[in-house]
Every structure is written in structure tokens, then in C-alpha cells.
C-alpha positions in Angstrom: -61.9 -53.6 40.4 -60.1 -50.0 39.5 -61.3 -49.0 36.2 -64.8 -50.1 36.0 -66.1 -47.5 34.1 -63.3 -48.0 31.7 -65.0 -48.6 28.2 -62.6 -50.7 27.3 -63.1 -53.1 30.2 -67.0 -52.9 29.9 -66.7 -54.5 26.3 -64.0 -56.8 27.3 -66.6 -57.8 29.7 -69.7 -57.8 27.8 -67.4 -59.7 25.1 -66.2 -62.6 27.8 -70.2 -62.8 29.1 -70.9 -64.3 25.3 -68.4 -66.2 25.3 -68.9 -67.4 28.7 -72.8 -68.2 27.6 -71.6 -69.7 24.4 -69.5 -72.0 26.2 -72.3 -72.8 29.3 -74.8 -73.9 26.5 -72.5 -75.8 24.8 -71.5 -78.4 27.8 -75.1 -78.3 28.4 -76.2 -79.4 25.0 -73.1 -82.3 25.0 -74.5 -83.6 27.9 -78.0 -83.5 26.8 -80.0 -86.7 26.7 -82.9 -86.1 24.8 -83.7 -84.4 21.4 -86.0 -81.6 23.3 -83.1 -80.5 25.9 -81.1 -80.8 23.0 -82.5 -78.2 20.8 -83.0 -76.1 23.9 -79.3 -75.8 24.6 -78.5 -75.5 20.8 -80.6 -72.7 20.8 -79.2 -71.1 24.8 -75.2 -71.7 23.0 -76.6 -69.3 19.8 -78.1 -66.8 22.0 -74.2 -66.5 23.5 -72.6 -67.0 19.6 -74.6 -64.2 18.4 -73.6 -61.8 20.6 -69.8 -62.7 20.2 -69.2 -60.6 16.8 -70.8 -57.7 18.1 -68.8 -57.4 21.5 -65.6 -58.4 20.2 -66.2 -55.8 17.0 -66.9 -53.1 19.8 -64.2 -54.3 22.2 -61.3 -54.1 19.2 -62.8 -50.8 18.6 -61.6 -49.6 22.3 -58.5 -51.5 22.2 -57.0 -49.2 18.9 -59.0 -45.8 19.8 -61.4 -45.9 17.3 -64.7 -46.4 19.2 -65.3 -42.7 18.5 -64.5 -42.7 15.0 -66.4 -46.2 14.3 -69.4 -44.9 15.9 -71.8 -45.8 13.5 -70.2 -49.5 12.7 -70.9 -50.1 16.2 -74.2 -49.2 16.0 -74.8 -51.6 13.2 -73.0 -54.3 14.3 -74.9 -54.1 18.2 -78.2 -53.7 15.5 -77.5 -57.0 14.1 -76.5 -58.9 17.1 -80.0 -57.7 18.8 -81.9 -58.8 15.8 -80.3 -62.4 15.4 -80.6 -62.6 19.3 -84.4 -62.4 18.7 -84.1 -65.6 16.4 -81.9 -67.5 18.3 -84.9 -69.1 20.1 -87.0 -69.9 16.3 -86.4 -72.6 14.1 -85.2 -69.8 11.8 -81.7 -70.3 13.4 -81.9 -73.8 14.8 -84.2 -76.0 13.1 -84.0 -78.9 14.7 -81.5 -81.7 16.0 -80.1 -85.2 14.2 -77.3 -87.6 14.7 -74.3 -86.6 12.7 -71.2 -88.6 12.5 -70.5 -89.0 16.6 -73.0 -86.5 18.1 -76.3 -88.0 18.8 -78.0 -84.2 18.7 -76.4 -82.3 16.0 -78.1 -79.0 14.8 -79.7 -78.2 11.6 -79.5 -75.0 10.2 -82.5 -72.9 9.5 -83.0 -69.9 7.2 -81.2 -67.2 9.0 -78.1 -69.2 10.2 -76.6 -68.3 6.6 -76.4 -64.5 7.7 -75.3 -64.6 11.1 -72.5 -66.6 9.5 -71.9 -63.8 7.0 -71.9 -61.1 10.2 -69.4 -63.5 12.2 -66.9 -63.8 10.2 -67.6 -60.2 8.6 -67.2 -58.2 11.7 -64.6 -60.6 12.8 -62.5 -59.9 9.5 -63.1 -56.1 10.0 -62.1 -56.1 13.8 -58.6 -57.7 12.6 -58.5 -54.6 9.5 -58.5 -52.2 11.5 -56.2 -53.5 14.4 -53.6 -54.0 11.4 -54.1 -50.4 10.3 -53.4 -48.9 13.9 -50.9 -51.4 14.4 -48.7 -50.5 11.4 -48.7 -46.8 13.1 -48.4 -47.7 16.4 -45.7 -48.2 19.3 -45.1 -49.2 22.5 -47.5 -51.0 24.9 -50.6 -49.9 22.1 -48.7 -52.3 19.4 -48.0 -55.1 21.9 -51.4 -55.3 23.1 -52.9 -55.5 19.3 -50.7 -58.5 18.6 -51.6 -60.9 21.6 -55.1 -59.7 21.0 -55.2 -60.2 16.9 -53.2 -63.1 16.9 -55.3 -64.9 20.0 -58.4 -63.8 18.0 -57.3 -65.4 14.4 -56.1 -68.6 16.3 -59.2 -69.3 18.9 -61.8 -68.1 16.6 -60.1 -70.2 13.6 -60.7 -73.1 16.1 -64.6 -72.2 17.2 -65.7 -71.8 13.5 -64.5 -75.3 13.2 -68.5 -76.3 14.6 -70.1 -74.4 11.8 -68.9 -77.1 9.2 -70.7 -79.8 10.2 -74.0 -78.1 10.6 -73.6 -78.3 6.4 -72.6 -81.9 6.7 -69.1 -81.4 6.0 -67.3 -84.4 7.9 -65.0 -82.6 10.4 -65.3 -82.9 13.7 -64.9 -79.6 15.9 -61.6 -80.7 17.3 -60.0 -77.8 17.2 -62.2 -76.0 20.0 -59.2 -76.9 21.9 -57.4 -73.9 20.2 -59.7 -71.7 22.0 -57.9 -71.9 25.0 -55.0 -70.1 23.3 -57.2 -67.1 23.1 -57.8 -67.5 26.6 -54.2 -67.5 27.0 -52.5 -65.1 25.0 -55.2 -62.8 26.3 -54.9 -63.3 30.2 -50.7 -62.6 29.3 -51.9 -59.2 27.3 -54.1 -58.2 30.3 -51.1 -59.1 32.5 -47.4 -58.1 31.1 -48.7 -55.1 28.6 -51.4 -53.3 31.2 -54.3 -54.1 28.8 -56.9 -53.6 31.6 -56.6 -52.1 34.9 -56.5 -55.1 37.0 -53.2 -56.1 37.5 -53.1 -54.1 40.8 -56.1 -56.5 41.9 -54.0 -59.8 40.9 -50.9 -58.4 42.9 -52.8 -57.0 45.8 -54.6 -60.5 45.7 -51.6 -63.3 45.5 -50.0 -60.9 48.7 -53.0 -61.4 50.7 -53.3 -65.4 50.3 -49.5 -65.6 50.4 -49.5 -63.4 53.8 -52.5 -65.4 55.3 -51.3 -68.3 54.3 -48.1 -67.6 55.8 -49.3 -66.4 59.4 -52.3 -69.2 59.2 -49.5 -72.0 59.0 -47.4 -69.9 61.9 -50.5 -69.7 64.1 -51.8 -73.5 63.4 -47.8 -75.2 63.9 -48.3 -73.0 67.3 -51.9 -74.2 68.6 -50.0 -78.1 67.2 -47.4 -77.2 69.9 -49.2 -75.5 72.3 -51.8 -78.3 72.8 -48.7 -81.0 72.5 -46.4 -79.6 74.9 -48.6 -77.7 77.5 -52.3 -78.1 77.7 -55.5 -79.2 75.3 -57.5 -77.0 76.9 -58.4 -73.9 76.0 -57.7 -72.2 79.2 -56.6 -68.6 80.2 -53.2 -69.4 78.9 -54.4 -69.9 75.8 -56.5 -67.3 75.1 -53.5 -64.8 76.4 -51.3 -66.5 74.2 -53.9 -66.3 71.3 -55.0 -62.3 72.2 -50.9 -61.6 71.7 -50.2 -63.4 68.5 -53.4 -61.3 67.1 -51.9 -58.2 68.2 -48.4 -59.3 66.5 -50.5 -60.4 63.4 -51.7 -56.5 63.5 -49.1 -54.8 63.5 -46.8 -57.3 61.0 -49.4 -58.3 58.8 -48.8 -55.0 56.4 -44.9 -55.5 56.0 -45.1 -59.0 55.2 -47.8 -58.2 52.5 -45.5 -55.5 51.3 -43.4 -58.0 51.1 -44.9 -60.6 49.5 -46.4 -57.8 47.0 -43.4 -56.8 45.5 -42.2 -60.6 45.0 -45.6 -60.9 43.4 -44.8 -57.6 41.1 -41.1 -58.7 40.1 -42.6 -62.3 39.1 -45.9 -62.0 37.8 -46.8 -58.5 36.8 -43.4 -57.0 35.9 -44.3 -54.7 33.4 -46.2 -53.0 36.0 -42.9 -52.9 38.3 -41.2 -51.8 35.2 -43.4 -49.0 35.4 -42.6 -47.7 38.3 -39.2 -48.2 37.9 -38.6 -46.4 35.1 -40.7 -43.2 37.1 -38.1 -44.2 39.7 -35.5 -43.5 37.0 -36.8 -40.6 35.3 -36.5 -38.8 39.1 -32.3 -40.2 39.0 -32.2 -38.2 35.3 -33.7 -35.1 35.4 -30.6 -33.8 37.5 -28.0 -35.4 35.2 -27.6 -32.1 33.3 -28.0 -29.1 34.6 -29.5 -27.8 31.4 -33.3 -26.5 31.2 -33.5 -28.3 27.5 -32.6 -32.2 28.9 -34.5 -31.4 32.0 -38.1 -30.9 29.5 -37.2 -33.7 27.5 -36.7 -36.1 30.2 -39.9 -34.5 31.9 -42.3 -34.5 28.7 -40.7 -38.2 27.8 -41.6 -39.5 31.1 -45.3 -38.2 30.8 -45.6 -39.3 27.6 -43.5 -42.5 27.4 -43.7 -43.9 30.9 -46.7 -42.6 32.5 -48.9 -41.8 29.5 -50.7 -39.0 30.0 -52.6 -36.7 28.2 -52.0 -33.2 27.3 -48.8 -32.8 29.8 -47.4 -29.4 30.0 -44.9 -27.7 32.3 -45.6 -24.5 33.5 -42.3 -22.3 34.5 -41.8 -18.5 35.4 -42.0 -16.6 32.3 -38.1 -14.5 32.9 -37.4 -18.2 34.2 -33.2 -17.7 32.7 -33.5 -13.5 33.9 -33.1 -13.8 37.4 -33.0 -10.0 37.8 -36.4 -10.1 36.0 -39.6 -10.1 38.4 -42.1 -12.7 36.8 -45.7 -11.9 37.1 -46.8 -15.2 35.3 -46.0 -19.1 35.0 -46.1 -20.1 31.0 -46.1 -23.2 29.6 -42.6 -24.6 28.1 -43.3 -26.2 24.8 -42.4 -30.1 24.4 -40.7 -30.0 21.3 -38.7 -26.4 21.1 -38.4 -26.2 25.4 -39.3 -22.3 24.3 -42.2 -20.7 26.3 -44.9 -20.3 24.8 -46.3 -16.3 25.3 -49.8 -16.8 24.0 -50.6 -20.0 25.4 -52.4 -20.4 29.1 -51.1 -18.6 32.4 -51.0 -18.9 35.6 -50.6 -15.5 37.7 -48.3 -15.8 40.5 -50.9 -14.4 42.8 -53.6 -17.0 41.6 -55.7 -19.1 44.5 -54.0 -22.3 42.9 -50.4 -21.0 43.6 -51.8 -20.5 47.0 -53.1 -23.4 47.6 -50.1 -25.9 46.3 -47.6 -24.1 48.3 -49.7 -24.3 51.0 -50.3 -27.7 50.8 -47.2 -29.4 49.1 -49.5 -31.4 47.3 -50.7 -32.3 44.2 -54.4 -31.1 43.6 -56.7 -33.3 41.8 -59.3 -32.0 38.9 -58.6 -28.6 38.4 -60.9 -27.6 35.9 -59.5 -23.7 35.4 -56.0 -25.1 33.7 -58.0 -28.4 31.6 -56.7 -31.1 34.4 -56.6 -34.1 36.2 -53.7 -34.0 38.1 -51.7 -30.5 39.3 -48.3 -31.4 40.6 -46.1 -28.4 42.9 -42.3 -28.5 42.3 -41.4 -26.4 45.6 -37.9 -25.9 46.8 -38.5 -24.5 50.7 -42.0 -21.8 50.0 -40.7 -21.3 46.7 -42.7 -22.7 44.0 -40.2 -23.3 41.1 -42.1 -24.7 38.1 -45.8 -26.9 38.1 -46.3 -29.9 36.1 -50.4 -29.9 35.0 -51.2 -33.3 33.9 -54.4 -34.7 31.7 -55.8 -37.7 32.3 -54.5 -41.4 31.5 -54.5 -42.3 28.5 -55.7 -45.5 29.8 -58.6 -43.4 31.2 -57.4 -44.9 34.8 -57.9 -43.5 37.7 -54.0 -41.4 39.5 -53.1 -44.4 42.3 -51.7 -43.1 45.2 -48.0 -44.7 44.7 -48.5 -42.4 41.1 -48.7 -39.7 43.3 -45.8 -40.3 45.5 -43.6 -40.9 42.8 -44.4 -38.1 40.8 -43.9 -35.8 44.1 -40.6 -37.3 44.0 -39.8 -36.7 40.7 -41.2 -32.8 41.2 -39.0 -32.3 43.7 -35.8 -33.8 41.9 -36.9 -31.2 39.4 -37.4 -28.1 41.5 -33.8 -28.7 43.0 -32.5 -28.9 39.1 -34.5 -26.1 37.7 -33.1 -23.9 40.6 -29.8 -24.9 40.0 -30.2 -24.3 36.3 -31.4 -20.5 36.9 -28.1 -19.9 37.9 -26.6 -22.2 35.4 -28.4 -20.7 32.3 -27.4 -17.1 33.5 -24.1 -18.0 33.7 -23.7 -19.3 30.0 -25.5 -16.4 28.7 -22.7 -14.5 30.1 -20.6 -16.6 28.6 -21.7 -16.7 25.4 -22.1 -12.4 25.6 -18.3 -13.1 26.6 -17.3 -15.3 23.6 -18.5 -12.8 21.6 -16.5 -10.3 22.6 -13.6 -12.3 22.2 -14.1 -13.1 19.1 -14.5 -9.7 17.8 -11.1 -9.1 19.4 -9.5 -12.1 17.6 -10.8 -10.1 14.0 -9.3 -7.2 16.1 -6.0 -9.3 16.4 -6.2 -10.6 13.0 -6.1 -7.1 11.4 -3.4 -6.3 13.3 -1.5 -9.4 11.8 -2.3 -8.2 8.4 -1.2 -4.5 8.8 2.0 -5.2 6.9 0.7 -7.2 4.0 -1.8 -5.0 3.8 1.0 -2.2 4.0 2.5 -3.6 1.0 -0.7 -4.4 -0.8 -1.4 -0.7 -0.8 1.3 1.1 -1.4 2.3 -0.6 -4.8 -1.1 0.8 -6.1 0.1 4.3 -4.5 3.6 4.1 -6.4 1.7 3.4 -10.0 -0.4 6.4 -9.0 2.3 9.1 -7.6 4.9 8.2 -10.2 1.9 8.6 -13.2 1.2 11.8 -11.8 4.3 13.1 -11.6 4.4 11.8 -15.4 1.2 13.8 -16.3 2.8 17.3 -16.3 5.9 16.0 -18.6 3.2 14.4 -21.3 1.2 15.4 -24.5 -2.6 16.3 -23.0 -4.1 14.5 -25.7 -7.3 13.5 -25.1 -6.5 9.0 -25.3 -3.8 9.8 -22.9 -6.3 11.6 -20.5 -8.6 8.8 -20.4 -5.6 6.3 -20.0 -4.1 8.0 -17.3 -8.0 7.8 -15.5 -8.5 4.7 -15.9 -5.1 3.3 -14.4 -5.9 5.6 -10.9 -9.5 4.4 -11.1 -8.3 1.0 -11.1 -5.6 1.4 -8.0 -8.0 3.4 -6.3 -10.5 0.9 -6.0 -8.4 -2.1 -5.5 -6.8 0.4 -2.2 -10.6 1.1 -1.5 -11.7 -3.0 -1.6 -8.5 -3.4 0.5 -9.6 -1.0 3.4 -13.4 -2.1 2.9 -12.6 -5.8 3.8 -9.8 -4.8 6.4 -13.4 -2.8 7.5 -15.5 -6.0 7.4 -13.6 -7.8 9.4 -13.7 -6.1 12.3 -17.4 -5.5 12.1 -19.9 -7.5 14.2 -22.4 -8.9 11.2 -25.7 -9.8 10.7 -25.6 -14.1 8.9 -27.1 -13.0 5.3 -27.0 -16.1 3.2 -26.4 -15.6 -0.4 -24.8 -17.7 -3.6 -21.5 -17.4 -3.2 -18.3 -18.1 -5.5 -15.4 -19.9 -3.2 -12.6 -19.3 -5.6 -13.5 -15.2 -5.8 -13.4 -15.2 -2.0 -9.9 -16.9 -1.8 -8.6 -14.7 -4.8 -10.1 -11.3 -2.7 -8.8 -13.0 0.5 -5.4 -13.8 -0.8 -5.2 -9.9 -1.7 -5.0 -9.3 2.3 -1.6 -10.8 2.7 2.1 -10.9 1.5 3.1 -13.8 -0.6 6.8 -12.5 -1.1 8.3 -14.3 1.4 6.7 -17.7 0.4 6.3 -19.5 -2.9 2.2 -19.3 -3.5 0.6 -22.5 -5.4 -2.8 -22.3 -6.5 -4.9 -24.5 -8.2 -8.6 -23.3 -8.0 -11.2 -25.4 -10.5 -14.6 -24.2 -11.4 -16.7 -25.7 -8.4 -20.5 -24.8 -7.7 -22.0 -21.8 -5.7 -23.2 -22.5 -2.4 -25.3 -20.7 -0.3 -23.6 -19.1 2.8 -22.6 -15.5 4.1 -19.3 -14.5 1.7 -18.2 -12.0 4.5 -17.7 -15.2 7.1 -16.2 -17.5 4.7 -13.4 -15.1 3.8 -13.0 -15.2 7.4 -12.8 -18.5 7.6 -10.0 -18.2 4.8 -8.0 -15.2 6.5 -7.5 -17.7 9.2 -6.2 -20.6 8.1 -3.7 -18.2 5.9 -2.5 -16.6 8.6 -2.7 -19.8 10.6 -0.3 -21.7 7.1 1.9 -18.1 6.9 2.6 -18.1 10.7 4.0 -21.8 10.5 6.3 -20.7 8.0 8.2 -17.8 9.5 11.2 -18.8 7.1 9.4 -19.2 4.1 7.8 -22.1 2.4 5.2 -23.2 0.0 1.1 -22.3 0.6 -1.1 -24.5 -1.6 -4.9 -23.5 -2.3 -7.0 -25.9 -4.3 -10.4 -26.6 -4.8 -12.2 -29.1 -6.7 -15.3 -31.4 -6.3 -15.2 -35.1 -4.9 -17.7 -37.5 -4.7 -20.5 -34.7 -4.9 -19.2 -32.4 -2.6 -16.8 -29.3 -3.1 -13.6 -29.2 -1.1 -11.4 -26.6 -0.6 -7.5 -27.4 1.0 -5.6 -25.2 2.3 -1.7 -26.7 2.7 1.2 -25.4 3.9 4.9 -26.6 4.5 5.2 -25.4 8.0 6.1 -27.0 11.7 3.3 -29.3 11.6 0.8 -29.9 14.2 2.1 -32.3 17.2 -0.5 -35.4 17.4 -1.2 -34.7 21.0 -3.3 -31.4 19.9 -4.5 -31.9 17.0 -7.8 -32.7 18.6 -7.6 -29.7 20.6 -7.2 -27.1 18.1 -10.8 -26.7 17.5 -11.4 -26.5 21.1 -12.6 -22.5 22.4 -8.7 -20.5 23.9 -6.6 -23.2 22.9 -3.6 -21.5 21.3 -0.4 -22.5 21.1 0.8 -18.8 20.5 1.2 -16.6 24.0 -0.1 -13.9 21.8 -3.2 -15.7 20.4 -6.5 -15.9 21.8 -7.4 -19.0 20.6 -10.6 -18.3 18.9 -9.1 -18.6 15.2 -9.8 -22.3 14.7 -13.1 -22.4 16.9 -14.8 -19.2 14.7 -13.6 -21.1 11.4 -15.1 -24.5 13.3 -18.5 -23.0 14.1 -18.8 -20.7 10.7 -18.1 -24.1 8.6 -20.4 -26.3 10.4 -23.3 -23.3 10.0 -22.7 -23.4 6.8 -23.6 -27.4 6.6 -20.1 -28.3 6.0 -17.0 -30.2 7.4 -13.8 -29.5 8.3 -10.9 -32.2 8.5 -6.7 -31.3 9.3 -3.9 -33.6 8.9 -0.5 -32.7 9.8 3.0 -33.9 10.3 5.7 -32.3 12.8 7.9 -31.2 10.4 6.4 -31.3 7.4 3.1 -29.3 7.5 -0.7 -29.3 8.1 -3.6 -29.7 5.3 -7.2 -28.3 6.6 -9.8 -29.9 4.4 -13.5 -28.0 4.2 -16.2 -29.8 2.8 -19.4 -28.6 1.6 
């Protein structure tokens, strides 16, 4: 049987031999005639019940990972079972035999039955402790397995102990032994549908053989029946020519038929286990569902972790994997949870003898001790190794079978025609994105070139005060108030012309995101500075709302735009309504206008990257003010009627 040297099926095993000798000196003792044999088999079944706490302890110990941790409470509890073990055959344990209520050769307890009570049902309570603890933090197959176990445990051990209450002449007979076939049960379904031990393989493998030789026995009797009916009863030259050909047919259909027969057997009896491979079969179908390098790690890691369950799984890539222009010296592990790689972690040079050796072979490599594994999987496109998958061991400390290794070939190949594709793919979105950029600098380009007139007007009012108070200054007393008067009214216009120019500046300026409290209602005041209002009737109706933290420099770009977006929909005038006020604990700002109106068609499209509905636009207004709003961990909502106007809500 695979696994063998499995812990966890040694103390199953050492657990089911006391059991086993429990229950062999129990029918013996039932059937006993005499006191003597009696007492003998009393004291054969106690050899078997003492034993029982210990290996189930141990074997629940196994089961939840804790055999490490528990090392000493193992100890003990193997101590104990040794040391009542050496009773078992003294009147200490069994004293003797006498007829109680329908048993003819009850036993008597002697001094030391009292204790190994107290360690049955001790260990027994602390075996179901500390499968509750790991169960409340486990998942999966690990949490299925502890509740057949646990519950299996409670109800075929609550039956067993039923015995120990007459031995103190309590009248109830052991009737509920019966229950310990439930154990039996829910523990033979364990091992089968949730993998528990490493022998479902065996029971598959098994049931194909009978059903195959059953199959070809009946084929090859129903043809001797006929043979001896219809031709001859001897066994004559015919026969043995006839027999000599069905043997060679038998040889070379025997494996398809058992193939056959096998995977019936796996969809009906063991179908987690075809379940498994299923879902490896799957995993293959989605890693090239997106050609993106993040999805193609996460279905990766999930399927090592999730499906196959194996230990320490890494995925080693070139380390310019996205630079294609880039020569990589190096494969570097991709981390599991950022799909970044990792620069100080373990490498493999490109020249290394293991590179050599799996694009020589095309294999997977087994037990490479130089990168910590069990398994060394190649994902090769043609000679070209594109990315290695180095695998720990089980966590069910089983051995790789061979149909793991085809199917994980399978899915490293899936994944070396993916991860090629997504080269290409990732280089082409970081040009992209290096595009996008540019854009949008050249829609704060196009936006300053929208507000050249306001911002025309904006300054030369200020101008006016100054030139026409300076052509004043000559024609006035030069008393010493009026100096400082005169000063202080071309301070002020100089510096509301000089904030003017600085955020016509700022706008057109790539920035570094600095996050800062920030007052909403000063931004849309200094924003509002940026643009004529003469045309249109301006309503405002700013309340005191709280500071959040964001970078003031986007968010008055985020403002600028929907302005300009609210003036341009009114090229005849209208009315432009700012507010901002809290709701339900969150600050909104609206921005309304009276304007055209959005048609319903593309309103969902107006967020969308170079949609524009202006043959002037770019049609990155709306997306910069989408992606600047959501980074700043807010939300933006529009509703509009043709005709009537737009509203775009942001929520922070």
C-alpha cells in the first residue's frame, strides 16, 4: 500500500490492531465455557482495550498536525498504555469472573481498573480537544476529515464504554456495542471520499482488477460452455489454438478494459479522488483565460495549494520576465501573494546544470536538494525554458504518482504558452500606460487652453485696479497712510495674478501624489477663480464639511473638469450650482449645471478612457477625475436629463 511510511497510517494502524485484539478477545470470552478460559480472554480483550487510548491519542495527533507539537503527551500517554499492558495479565486489572445479570463469566474489577478508566476516557476527551481546536481554524479536506473522525469517535466509543458499567454492577447491558460499527463506518467513508489515508488508489486499482477478470473469466468460461457443446469435449489441438488466441486477445485488451472499469470505479466510489484530478484538469483550461501574469500566479499558487497541496510551492520566472529587451542572467521566485519577484530570495542562473538538464529532458526531476524540493517541474515552449514550478512535498507526506506528473506536465505547458504570450502582452500595456500618461498631461495641456480667456479676464481686472491707482499716485497727497494703502491694494492684486498663474502652472505639471488634510470648499473657491462666471448665473452653497486626506493639487483638478465640463454644456448661459454638505457620514460635493444633458445611451460611457463626445476633446477629462476620485477612497455618481442638465455627485 502507497504511503506506508506515512505516520499517520502507521497509528491508524497500530490504533485498528487494538481494536482488532479488543474485539478477538471479546468473541472469545462470549463463547467461553469455563470460568478459567473465561478470565483468560477477559484478560487477552484488556491487553487490546489498553492500548486503544494510547493509539487513538497518537493517531488524532497526526490527523490535526500536532504530533510534533504534542510530543511529550504522546510520550506519556504510550508510557501509560505500556505500563497497564503489563497488568492486563494480574488480578490487578481483572480479578476474577461471576455471573452478572445474563453473562455467565462477567469480570470483576481489580485495583488498577479504576485508572485505566481515568486514562480512557482522559486521553479520549483530550484527543476530541484538540481536534475541536484545529477544526475551528481549519478548511477544506483537513476540517472534513476531523468531523467523520470526532463524531465516529464520540458515537462508537460512547457505545464501547457501555461494558465498563456493569463491571460496577450497574444493571445495563452492553447493548450499545452495536454503535461501534458506526465508527467503523463513518471512518471507512473519511478514508474514502476526503483522502484521509493513501489507499484509495489501492481500492480503485483493486475493484478494476476483479471487475476486469471477472468480466473476461465469464467471456472465456460461456466460450469453453460452447466450445465443448457445439464442437468437441475434448481437449484437442483445436482447443488449445483456440485457447493460445483468446490468451493473446486477453493480453493485449486486458489494460483498456481495466482502464475502463477504473474510472467507473473512480466516478462511483472514490470521487473525491476523480475530483482531484479534475480540478488539476481544470486549473490547465484556466491559466490561459487571461493573458495577465497576476491571474496566471494566482491560478498557479491556488492550484498547488488548494488542489494539489503541496508544500512550500514557488514559481521561478526570468528576473526582466515583462523587459523583453532585457537579457536575464537569473530565474527568481514570483511571490504568492504580491505576483512581484522577489530580488533577495533563491536563484537559479540560467547557465545552472538543472536548467540543463530539464531542457534536456522535458521532464520533471524528482528530489532536488539544491532548490529545497521534491518535485522540479520545466515549463518549455520549443528549447526555451519559460518559467519552472519547484514543488515541496505533499502535505499528505505522499509519494508524486505518475498521473500527478502527467498532469502537472500538462498544466506547465498550458503555462509556458501563457507566460510567452503574456511577455508580449505586459510590454504592450506598459506602453500603454507610458501612452496614457502622456495624454493625459495633454488633456491639462488642453484644459489650460480652455481657460485662457477666463483666466484673461481674471487677470486683468487686478491689472486695471493697479494701472488706474498708479496713475492716481502722482495726482495724491504722499502722506505716509496713503502710501501704505496704495501697497497694500497692489500687494493684494499682485498675488491673487501670481496664485492665478501658479495654478494655471500646476496644472500642466506632471506631480508626485502627496497626501495632505485638505479643505474641499477652499479648493472649489481657488478653482472657481480659474473661470468666467459672467456669462452664467453662479449658485453656491458650500457648508463646513470635514478635511480629508488627499493631494489638493488633483482634487482641484478633478473640479476644473467637471466646470468646464458644466460651462461647456451651457454655451448660452445657464445656472452652475456647487454644494457641499455631509450625508449619512460621508461628505458630498455636487456639481450641477442646466446644460444639454447627457443622452442615457452614454452615460455609462463617459467614464470610459477617449470617449468624448467633443471632436476637439481627448476624452480623458472624466477618466482622470474617475481614477483621481476612486484613489482618493471615494465615489463618483452622474445623473442627467437631455435637456435639462447633468449632476456629478463625489463622495468621500
Amino acid at each position: 500500500m502507497q504511503g506506508a511510511k506515512n505516520p499517520l497510517n502507521r497509528s491508524y494502524s497500530l490504533f485498528a490492531f487494538a481494536v482488532f485484539f479488543w474485539s478477538f478477545g471479546y468473541f472469545f470470552w462470549q463463547v467461553s465455557t469455563n470460568a478459567a478460559d473465561a478470565l483468560f480472554w477477559c484478560r487477552v480483550l484488556m491487553a487490546g482495550a489498553v492500548l486503544i487510548p494510547p493509539s487513538y491519542f497518537n493517531f488524532s495527533l497526526w490527523l490535526t498536525g500536532m504530533a510534533q507539537e504534542k510530543k511529550i503527551e504522546a510520550g506519556i500517554s504510550w508510557a501509560l498504555g505500556l505500563v497497564f499492558f503489563g497488568l492486563t495479565f494480574t488480578p490487578l486489572m481483572v480479578s476474577g469472573v461471576e455471573k452478572k445479570m445474563i453473562f455467565p463469566f462477567w469480570p470483576t474489577p481489580g485495583l488498577a481498573y479504576p485508572f485505566f478508566l481515568l486514562m480512557f476516557f482522559s486521553l479520549t476527551i483530550y484527543a476530541l480537544l484538540i481536534m475541536f481546536n484545529v477544526f475551528k481554524r481549519a478548511a477544506g479536506r483537513l476540517r472534513a476529515q476531523i468531523i467523520y473522525v470526532s463524531v465516529g469517535t464520540a458515537i462508537g466509543f460512547a457505545g464501547g464504554s457501555t461494558n465498563f458499567l456493569l463491571w460496577y454492577n450497574i444493571p445495563v447491558l452492553p447493548v450499545a456495542n452495536i454503535l461501534v460499527l458506526a465508527y467503523c463506518i463513518l471512518l471507512a467513508y473519511a478514508i474514502v471520499k476526503t483522502h484521509l489515508m493513501d489507499i484509495s488508489i489501492v481500492i480503485s486499482r483493486t475493484v478494476a482488477e476483479i471487475f476486469t477478470i471477472l468480466a473476461l473469466g465469464s467471456v472465456y468460461v460461456s466460450l469453453i460452455w460452447l466450445y465443448k457443446t457445439y464442437v468437441s469435449d475434448q481437449m484437442d489441438l483445436l482447443f488449445i489454438i483456440w485457447s493460445i488466441s483468446f490468451g493473446v486477445i486477453v493480453g493485449h485488451v486486458y489494460e483498456r478494459i481495466r482502464l475502463q472499469f477504473q474510472t467507473s470505479s473512480d466516478k462511483l466510489f472514490l470521487h473525491g479522488r476523480y475530483d482531484y484530478y479534475k480540478a488539476l484538469s481544470d486549473a490547465s483550461a484556466r491559466v490561459g483565460q487571461k493573458l495577465s501574469l497576476e491571474n496566471i500566479l494566482q491560478v498557479l499558487y491556488d492550484t498547488f495549494h488548494e488542489v494539489v497541496e503541496i508544500s512550500n510551492p514557488r514559481v521561478f520566472l526570468p528576473e526582466f520576465f515583462t523587459e523583453i529587451e532585457r537579457t536575464s542572467n537569473y530565474y527568481l521566485v514570483y511571490d504568492k501573494k504580491t505576483y512581484q519577484a522577489v530580488s533577495d530570495s533563491q536563484k537559479i542562473a540560467m547557465e545552472s546544470q538543472l536548467v540543463k538538464e530539464l531542457i534536456a529532458t522535458r521532464k520533471p526531476i524528482l528530489d532536488i536538494k539544491e532548490v529545497d524540493a521534491s518535485l522540479v517541474v520545466p515549463c518549455l515552449l520549443e528549447d526555451r525554458l519559460i518559467a519552472i514550478f519547484v514543488l515541496g512535498h505533499k502535505l499528505s507526506e505522499d509519494s508524486y504518482t505518475d498521473e500527478d506528473l502527467r498532469l502537472l506536465e500538462v498544466l506547465a505547458n498550458q503555462a509556458a504558452i501563457t507566460l510567452d504570450h503574456t511577455r508580449s502582452y505586459e510590454k504592450i500595456r506598459t506602453d500603454l500606460e507610458s501612452m496614457e500618461r502622456q495624454l493625459e498631461r495633454s488633456q491639462r495641456l488642453a484644459s489650460i487652453g480652455t481657460l485662457t480667456a477666463g483666466v484673461t479676464h481674471e487677470i486683468r481686472n487686478p491689472l486695471t485696479v493697479i494701472r488706474a491707482e498708479t496713475e492716481r499716485l502722482a495726482n495724491q497727497d504722499r502722506d505716509l497712510e496713503y502710501l501704505k494703502q496704495h501697497r497694500e491694494l497692489v500687494l493684494r492684486h499682485v498675488d491673487r495674478i501670481t496664485g492665478i498663474v501658479q495654478r494655471m502652472l500646476g496644472l500642466a505639471k506632471v506631480k508626485e501624489h502627496r497626501e495632505v488634510e485638505i479643505n474641499l470648499n477652499e479648493i472649489i473657491e481657488s478653482t472657481l477663480e480659474l473661470f468666467p462666471i459672467s456669462r452664467i448665473k453662479m449658485v453656491k452653497n458650500l457648508q463646513p464639511v470635514p478635511m480629508i486626506k488627499g493631494d489638493s493639487e488633483e482634487m482641484q483638478e478633478v473640479f476644473v473638469n467637471l466646470i468646464q465640463n458644466a460651462l461647456e454644456a451651457m454655451p448660452n448661459g445657464g445656472t452652475l450650482t456647487l454644494s457641499t454638505y455631509t450625508e449619512e457620514h460621508r461628505i458630498v460635493i455636487e456639481i450641477s449645471d442646466t446644460g444639454k444633458g447627457i443622452p442615457e445611451e452614454l452615460r455609462e460611457r463617459i467614464f470610459d478612457p477617449f470617449f468624448s463626445t467633443r471632436h476637439e476633446g481627448v476624452g480623458l477629462g472624466l477618466s482622470i477625475v474617475y481614477r483621481i476620485v476612486r484613489e482618493h477612497g471615494g465615489d463618483i455618481k452622474v445623473t442627467s436629463e437631455p435637456g435639462k442638465g447633468s449632476t456629478f455627485k463625489i463622495l468621500f
